[in-house]
N, C-alpha and C positions, 0 to 999 in steps of 0.2 A: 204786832208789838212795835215794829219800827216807825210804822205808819201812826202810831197812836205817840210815840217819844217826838219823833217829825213836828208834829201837828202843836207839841207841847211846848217844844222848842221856837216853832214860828210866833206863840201868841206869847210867848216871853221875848222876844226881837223885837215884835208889834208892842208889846208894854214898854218897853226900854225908848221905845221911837215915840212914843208916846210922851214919856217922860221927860226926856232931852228936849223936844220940842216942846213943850208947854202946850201942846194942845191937846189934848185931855182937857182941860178948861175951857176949850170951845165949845160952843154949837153946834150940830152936825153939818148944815151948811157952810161956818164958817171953815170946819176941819178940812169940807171939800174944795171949798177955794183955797186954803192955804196947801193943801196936797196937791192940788190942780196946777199950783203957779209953780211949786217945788221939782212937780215929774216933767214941766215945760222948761226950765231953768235948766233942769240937769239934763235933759236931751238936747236942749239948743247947745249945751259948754260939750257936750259929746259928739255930735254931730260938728262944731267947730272945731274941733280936736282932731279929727276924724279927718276932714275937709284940709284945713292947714296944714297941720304938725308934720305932714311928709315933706310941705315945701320949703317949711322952715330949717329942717332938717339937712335939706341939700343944699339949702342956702351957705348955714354953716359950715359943712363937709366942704362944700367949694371954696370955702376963704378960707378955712386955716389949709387948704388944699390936699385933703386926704382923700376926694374922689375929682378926677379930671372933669 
Protein backbone atom coordinates (compact mmCIF):
# COMPACT_ATOMS: atom_id res chain seq x y z
CA UNK A 1 0.00 0.00 0.00
CA UNK A 2 2.74 2.51 0.68
CA UNK A 3 4.83 1.57 -2.11
CA UNK A 4 1.66 1.90 -4.43
CA UNK A 5 0.66 5.79 -2.60
CA UNK A 6 4.90 6.38 -3.25
CA UNK A 7 4.71 5.56 -6.77
CA UNK A 8 1.39 7.84 -6.91
CA UNK A 9 2.96 10.60 -5.53
CA UNK A 10 6.25 10.41 -7.65
CA UNK A 11 4.10 10.61 -11.06
CA UNK A 12 2.16 13.71 -9.64
CA UNK A 13 5.84 15.51 -8.75
CA UNK A 14 6.87 14.16 -12.32
CA UNK A 15 3.43 15.91 -13.87
CA UNK A 16 3.78 19.06 -11.88
CA UNK A 17 7.75 19.22 -13.34
CA UNK A 18 6.20 18.66 -16.37
CA UNK A 19 3.93 21.45 -16.20
CA UNK A 20 6.22 24.22 -14.64
CA UNK A 21 8.60 23.36 -17.33
CA UNK A 22 6.64 23.46 -20.41
CA UNK A 23 8.01 20.55 -21.60
CA UNK A 24 5.30 18.22 -21.86
CA UNK A 25 5.08 20.12 -25.45
CA UNK A 26 8.40 18.65 -26.34
CA UNK A 27 9.57 15.83 -28.41
CA UNK A 28 11.10 13.09 -26.44
CA UNK A 29 14.54 13.96 -27.79
CA UNK A 30 13.99 17.32 -27.16
CA UNK A 31 12.58 16.71 -23.24
CA UNK A 32 16.11 14.72 -23.24
CA UNK A 33 18.25 17.50 -24.01
CA UNK A 34 16.59 19.94 -22.12
CA UNK A 35 16.64 17.38 -18.92
CA UNK A 36 20.24 16.68 -19.93
CA UNK A 37 21.40 20.44 -19.79
CA UNK A 38 19.16 20.98 -16.55
CA UNK A 39 20.86 17.87 -14.28
CA UNK A 40 24.39 19.38 -15.77
CA UNK A 41 23.56 22.87 -14.71
CA UNK A 42 22.47 21.88 -11.47
CA UNK A 43 25.43 19.62 -10.53
CA UNK A 44 28.06 22.00 -11.85
CA UNK A 45 26.10 25.25 -9.42
CA UNK A 46 26.38 22.03 -6.62
CA UNK A 47 29.54 20.93 -7.01
CA UNK A 48 30.69 24.90 -7.21
CA UNK A 49 28.89 25.38 -4.11
CA UNK A 50 30.38 22.57 -2.64
CA UNK A 51 34.05 23.48 -4.00
CA UNK A 52 33.73 27.43 -2.77
CA UNK A 53 31.32 28.25 -0.18
CA UNK A 54 33.67 26.97 2.67
CA UNK A 55 36.28 29.39 1.26
CA UNK A 56 34.13 32.15 1.03
CA UNK A 57 32.96 31.50 4.17
CA UNK A 58 36.34 31.83 6.15
CA UNK A 59 37.08 34.60 4.07
CA UNK A 60 34.17 36.46 5.75
CA UNK A 61 34.67 34.86 9.31
CA UNK A 62 38.20 36.39 9.05
CA UNK A 63 37.19 40.10 8.13
CA UNK A 64 34.49 40.91 10.43
CA UNK A 65 37.12 38.68 12.70
CA UNK A 66 35.16 36.26 14.41
CA UNK A 67 37.59 33.28 13.55
CA UNK A 68 41.54 34.15 13.96
Amino acid sequence: MALGSAWKQMSWLYYQYLLITCSYVLEPWERTVFNSMLVSIVGMALYTGYVFMPQHIMAILHYFEIVQ
